[in-house]
C-alpha positions in Angstrom: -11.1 -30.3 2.4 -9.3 -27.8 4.4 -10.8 -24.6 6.2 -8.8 -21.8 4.7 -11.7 -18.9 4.9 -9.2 -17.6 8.6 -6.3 -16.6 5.9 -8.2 -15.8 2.4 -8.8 -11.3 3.4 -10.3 -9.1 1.1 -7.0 -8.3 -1.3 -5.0 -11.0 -0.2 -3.8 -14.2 2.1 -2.5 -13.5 5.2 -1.8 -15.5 8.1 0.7 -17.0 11.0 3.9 -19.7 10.4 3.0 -22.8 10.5 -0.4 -22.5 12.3 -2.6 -20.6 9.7 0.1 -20.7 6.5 2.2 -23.6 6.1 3.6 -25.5 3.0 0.7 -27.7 2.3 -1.6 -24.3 2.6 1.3 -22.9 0.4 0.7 -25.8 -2.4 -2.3 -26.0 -2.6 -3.2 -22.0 -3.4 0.0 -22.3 -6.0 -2.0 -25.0 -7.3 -5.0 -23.1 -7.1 -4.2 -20.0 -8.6 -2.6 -21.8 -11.7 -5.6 -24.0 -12.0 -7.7 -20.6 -11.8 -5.4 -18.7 -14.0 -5.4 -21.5 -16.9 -2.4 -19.6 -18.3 0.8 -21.3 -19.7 3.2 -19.6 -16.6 3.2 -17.1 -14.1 5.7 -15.1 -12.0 6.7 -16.0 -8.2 8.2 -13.4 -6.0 9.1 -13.3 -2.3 10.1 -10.7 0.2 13.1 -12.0 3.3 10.7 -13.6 5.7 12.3 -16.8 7.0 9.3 -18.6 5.9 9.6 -17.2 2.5 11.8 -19.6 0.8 10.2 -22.7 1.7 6.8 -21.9 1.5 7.6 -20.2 -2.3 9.1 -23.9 -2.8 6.4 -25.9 -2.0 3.9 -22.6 -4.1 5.6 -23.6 -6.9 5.6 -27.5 -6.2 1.7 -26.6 -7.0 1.6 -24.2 -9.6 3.8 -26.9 -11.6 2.1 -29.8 -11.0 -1.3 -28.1 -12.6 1.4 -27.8 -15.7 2.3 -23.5 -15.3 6.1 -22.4 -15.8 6.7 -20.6 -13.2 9.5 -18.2 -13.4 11.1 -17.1 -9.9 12.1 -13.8 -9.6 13.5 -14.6 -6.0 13.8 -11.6 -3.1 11.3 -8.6 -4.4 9.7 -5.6 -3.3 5.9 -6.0 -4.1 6.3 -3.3 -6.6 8.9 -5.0 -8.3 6.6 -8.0 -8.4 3.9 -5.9 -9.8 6.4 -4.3 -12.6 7.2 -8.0 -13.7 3.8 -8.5 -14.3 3.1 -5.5 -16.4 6.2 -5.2 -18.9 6.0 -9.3 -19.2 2.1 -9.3 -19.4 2.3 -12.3 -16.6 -0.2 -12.8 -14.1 2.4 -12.9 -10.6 2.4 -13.9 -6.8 4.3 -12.1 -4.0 5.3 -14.0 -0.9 5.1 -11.5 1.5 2.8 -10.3 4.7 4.0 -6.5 4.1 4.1 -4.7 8.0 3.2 -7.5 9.8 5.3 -8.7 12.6 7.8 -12.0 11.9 5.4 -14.9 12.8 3.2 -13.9 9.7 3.6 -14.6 6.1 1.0 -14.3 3.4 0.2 -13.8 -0.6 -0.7 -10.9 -3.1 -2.0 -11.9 -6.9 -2.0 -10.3 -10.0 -2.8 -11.0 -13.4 -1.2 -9.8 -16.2 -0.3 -6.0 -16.3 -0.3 -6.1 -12.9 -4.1 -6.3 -12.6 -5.4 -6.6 -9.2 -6.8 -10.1 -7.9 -9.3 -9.3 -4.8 -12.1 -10.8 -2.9 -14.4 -10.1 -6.0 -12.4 -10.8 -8.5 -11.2 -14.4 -8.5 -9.7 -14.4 -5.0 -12.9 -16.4 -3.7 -12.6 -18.9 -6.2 -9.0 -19.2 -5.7 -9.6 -20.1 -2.2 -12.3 -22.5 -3.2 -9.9 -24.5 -5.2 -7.2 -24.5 -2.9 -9.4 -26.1 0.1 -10.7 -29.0 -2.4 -7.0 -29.4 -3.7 -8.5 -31.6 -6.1 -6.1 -33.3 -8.6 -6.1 -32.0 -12.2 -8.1 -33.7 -14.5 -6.2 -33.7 -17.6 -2.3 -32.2 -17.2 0.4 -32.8 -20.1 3.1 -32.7 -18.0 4.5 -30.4 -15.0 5.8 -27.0 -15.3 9.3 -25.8 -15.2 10.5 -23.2 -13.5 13.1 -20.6 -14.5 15.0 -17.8 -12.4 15.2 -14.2 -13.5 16.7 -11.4 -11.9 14.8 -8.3 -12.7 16.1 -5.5 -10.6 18.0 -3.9 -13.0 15.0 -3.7 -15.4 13.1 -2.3 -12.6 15.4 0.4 -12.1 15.0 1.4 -15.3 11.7 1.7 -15.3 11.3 3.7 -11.9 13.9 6.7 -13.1 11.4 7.2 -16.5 9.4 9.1 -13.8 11.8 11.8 -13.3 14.4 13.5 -15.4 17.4 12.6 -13.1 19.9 15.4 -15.0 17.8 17.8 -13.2 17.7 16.1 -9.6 19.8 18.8 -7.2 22.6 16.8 -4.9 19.9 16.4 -2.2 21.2 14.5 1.5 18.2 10.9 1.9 17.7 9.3 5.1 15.3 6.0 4.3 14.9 3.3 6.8 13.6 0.1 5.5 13.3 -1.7 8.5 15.5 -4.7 7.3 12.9 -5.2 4.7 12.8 -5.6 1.0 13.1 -1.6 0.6 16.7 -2.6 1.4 17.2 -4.5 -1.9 15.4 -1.7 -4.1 15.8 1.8 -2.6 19.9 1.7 -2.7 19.6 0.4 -6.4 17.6 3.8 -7.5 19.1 6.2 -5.5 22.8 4.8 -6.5 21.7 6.7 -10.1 20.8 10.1 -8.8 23.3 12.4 -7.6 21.6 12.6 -3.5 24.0 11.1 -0.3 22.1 8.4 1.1 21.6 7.4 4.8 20.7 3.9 4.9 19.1 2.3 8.0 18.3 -1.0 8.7 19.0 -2.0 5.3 20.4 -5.7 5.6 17.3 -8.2 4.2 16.5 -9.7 8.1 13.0 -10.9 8.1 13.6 -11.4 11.6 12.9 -7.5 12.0 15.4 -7.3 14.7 15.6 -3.2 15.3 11.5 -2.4 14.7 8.5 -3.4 13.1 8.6 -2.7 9.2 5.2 -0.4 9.9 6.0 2.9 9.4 2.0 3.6 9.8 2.8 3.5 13.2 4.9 6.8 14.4 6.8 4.8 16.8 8.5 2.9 14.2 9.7 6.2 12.8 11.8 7.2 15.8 14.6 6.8 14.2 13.7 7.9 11.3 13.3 11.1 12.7 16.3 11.1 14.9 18.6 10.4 12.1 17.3 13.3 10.0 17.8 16.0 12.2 21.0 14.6 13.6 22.3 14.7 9.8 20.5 17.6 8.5 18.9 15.5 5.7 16.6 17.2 3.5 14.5 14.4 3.9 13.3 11.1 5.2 12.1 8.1 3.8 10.0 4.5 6.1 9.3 1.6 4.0 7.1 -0.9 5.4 8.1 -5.0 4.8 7.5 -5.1 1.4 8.0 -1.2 0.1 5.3 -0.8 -1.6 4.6 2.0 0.7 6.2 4.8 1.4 6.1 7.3 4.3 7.8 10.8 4.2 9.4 12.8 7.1 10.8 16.5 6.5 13.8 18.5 7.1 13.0 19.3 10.5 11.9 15.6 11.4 8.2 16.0 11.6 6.0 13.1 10.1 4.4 14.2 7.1 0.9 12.6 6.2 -0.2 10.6 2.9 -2.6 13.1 2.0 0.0 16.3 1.5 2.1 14.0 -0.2 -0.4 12.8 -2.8 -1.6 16.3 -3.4 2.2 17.5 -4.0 2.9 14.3 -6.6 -0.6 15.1 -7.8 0.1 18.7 -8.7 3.7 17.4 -10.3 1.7 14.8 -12.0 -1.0 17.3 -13.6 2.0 19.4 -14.6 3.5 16.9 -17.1 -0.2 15.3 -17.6 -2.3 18.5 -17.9 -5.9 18.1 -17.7 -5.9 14.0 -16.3 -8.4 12.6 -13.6 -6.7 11.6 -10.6 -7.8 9.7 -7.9 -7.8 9.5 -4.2 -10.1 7.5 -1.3 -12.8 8.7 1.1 -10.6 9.8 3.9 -8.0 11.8 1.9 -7.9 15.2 3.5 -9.7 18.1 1.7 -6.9 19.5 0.6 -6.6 17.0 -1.9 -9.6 17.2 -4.3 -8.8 20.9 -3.6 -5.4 21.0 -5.2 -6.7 18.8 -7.9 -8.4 21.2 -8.9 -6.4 24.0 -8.8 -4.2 22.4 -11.1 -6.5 21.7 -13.6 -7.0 18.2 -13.3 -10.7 16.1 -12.2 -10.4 14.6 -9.2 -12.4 11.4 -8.3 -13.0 9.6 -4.9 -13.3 6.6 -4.2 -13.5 3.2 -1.6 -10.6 2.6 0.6 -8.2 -0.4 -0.9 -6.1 -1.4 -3.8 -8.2 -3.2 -5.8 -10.9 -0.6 -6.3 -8.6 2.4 -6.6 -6.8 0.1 -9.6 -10.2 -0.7 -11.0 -11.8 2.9 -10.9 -8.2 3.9 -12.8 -8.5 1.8 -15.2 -12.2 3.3 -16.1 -11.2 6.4 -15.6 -7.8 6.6 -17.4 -6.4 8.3 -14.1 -2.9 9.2 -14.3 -2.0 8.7 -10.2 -4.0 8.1 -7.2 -3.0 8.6 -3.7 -4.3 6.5 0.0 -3.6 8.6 3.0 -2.1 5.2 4.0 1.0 5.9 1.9 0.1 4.1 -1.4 0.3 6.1 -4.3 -0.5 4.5 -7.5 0.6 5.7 -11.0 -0.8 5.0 -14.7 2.6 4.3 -16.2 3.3 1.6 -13.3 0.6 -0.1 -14.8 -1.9 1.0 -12.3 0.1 -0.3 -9.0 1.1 1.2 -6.1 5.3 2.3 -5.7 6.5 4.5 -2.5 9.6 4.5 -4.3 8.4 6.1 -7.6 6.0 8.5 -5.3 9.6 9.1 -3.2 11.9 9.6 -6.2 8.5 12.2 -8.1 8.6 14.1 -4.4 13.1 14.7 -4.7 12.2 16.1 -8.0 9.7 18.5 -6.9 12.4 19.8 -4.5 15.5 20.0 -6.8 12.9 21.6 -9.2 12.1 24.1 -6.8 14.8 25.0 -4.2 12.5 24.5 -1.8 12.6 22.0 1.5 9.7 19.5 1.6 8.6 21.9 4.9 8.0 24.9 2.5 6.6 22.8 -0.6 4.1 21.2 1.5 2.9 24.3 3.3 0.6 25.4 0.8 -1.5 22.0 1.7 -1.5 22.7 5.0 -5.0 23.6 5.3 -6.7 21.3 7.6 -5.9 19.4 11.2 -7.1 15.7 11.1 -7.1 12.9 13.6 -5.5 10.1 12.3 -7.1 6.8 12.0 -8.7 6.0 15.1 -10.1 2.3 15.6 -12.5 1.3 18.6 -14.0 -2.3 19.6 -17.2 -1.9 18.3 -19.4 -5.6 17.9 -21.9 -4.5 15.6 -20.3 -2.3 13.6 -23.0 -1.8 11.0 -25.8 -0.6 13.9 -23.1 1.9 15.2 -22.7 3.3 11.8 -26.5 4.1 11.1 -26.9 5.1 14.7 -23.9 7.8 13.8 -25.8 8.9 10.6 -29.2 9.3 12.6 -26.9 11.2 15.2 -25.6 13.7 12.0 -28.5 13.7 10.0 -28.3 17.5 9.5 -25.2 16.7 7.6 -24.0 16.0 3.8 -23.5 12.2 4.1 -23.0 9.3 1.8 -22.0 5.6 1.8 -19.5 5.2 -0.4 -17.4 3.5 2.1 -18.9 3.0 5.5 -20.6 6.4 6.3 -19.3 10.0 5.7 -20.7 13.3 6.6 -19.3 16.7 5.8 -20.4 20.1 7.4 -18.9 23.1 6.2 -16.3 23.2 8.4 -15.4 19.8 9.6 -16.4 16.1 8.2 -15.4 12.7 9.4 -15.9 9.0 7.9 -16.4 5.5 9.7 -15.5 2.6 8.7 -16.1 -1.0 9.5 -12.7 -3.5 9.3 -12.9 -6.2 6.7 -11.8 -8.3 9.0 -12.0 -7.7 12.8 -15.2 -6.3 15.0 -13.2 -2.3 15.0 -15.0 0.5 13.5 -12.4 2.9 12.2 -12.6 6.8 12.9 -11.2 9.6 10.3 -12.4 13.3 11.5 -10.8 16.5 9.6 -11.7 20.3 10.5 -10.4 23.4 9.8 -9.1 24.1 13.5 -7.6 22.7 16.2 -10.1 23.5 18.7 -13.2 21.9 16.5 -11.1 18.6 15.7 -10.8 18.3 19.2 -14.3 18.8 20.3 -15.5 16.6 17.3 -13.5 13.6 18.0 -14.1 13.5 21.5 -18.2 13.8 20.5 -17.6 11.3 17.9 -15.7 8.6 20.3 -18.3 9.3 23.3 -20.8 8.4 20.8 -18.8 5.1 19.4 -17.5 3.7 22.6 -20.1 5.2 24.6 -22.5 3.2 26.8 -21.1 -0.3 26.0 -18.4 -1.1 28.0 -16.2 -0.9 24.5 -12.7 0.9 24.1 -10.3 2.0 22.1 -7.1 0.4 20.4 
């Protein structure tokens, strides 16, 4: 038996080289998730961590001996990985630990057509298996494993969201942090007639020139710098594995996930009139709003991948937007692609003449606080002492505890997996954001001797 409960999260594996993830770890949940699968092969991919290649070697050392193909699609972006699995109807594993710094490493799952694999949902069992690592009972004979180089295929498939004879000559900045958006984000743009700024873009899992986090502003300093120096019409952060996307404007200015999903949303409704679309409990206002206002249902839901794919699937939604920059789409097979949500968002502006300043000042509608987290040890008494607190408020419990007023709402949060309680708060001025938060942090970190992060 081995203790693997430290690196098995709530969506995926995640953990440091070699002292929480190494290649036995790496074996056994490749012989796990084949054993758990029972399917006759799956699909490997890996983003340019140093410990990428050996620890996919010895993943599909274990997937083989439990008697799965595996075919190797090498370096990938994680939406790349989750394309595979939908137009080969494979169930797939990426390599990768996304923004997290060099040291880490980790695994996403998927079955076939890109379904999600969470904490509910097989992940528990996976993890079961792997720390027993027992030896298969009754295998033929070991797998084989076959490369395959997708990307092209891919490309492909990310243009059929736009209609690229009608994309203006537009000027791209996109820095992808020497991760895998260096392998993918060249290949797309290379067919649409825009000038492209690359930076960062050699595949150095190293990370050498920032973290490949563009979550936090810091890591988009150059970002911005390079925008305004070049007068790009806009800017593009990837984080380690692209599959998220963040967005800066012609003037340099950080632009958050929820204006973005409510500006692909409204293009989205446009060529999908009448569709539900989706988007999580601290999604600004605006969104639902414009939703609306473009004819389409929209329909909230818990923070994280795996639900937003699941409530998708019940709900036939054609997109759904995090205010974490993941954007999902129906004709990705209900994963999440900052470069399809990038590529829908150039459209909208060669459609329109317009800069991405004046498209998204329409949404512009609200002032929010950004996700604030404090050290909070029980994060569940915090959180009903905060609804006793607000009591005269709308509230529910979707995820954590929200409560809307008229003017101004906020949602807490407790972390899967470390003692923070995470703060969203949203009003309709500066002044009452201000005056909120500072009520709502006096409240959390208040008379505890606990602070911030």
């Amino acid at each position: 038996m081995r203790d693997l409960s430290h690196i098995f999260k709530a969506y995926d594996v995640r953990g440091v080289v070699p002292d929480d993830l190494d290649e036995d770890v790496a074996r056994r949940v490749g012989a796990a998730f084949a054993e758990w699968l029972g399917e006759p092969a799956l699909l490997l991919a890996r983003d340019c961590r140093l410990s990428s290649p050996p620890l996919a070697a010895a993943f599909i050392d274990g997937a083989t001996s439990r008697g799965a193909d595996v075919i190797d699609i090498g370096l990938a972006s994680t939406d790349l990985l989750y394309f595979a699995a939908g137009s080969l109807s494979m169930p797939g594993a990426m390599l990768t630990a996304s923004h997290n710094p060099a040291e880490y490493n980790g695994m996403k799952f998927c079955l076939a057509g890109a379904a999600p694999v969470g904490e509910e949902t097989g992940l528990q069992d996976i993890r079961e298996l792997a720390e027993r690592d027992d030896e298969p009972s009754a295998v033929a004979g070991r797998g084989s494993v076959q490369q395959r180089d997708l990307l092209d295929a891919y490309v492909d498939h990310v243009l059929t969201f736009i209609d690229a004879d009608r994309m203006a000559p537009l000027s791209v900045v996109a820095d992808t942090a020497n991760g895998m958006g260096g392998l993918v984000v060249p290949a797309v743009l290379a067919k649409l007639p825009v000038s492209l700024e690359l930076l960062y873009g050699e595949l150095d899992g190293t990370f050498p020139n920032h973290p490949a986090d563009p979550i936090d502003e810091a890591n988009q300093r150059d970002l911005k710098a390079a925008v305004r120096a070049g007068g790009a019409d806009i800017g593009l952060a990837f984080d380690g594995d692209a599959d998220r996307c963040f967005m800066v404007d012609e003037d340099g200015r950080g632009v958050s996930g929820s204006l973005i999903t409510a500006l692909v949303a409204e293009k989205m409704l446009e060529t999908h009139p009448g569709s539900t679309v989706v988007h999580n409990v601290i999604c600004s206002w605006t969104v639902p709003e414009v939703i609306r206002e473009h004819g389409g249902t929209p329909v909230r839901t818990r923070v994280g991948h795996s639900f937003i794919k699941k409530v998708m699937a019940d709900t036939d939604a054609v997109f759904g937007g995090e205010h974490s920059g993941h954007y999902y789409f129906r004709d990705h097979y209900r994963a999440d692609s900052g470069l399809v949500a990038a590529i829908v968002v150039l459209q909208r502006m060669s459609e329109t003449g317009k800069s991405l300043s004046e498209l998204l000042e329409p949404y512009r509608r609200y002032v929010a606080s950004g996700e604030i987290n404090s050290e909070v040890t029980d994060q569940q008494a915090k959180v009903e002492e905060l609804a006793q607190a607000f009591a005269d408020g709308r509230q529910d419990t979707l995820d954590g505890l929200t409560v809307e007023y008229d003017d101004w709402w906020f949602n807490v949060r407790p972390s899967n997996t470390e003692p923070l309680l995470r703060l969203n708060v949203e009003a309709r001025t500066d002044d009452l954001l201000q005056a909120k938060t500072d009520e709502l942090l006096g409240r959390i970190r208040g008379g505890s001797g606990e602070g911030g992060i």
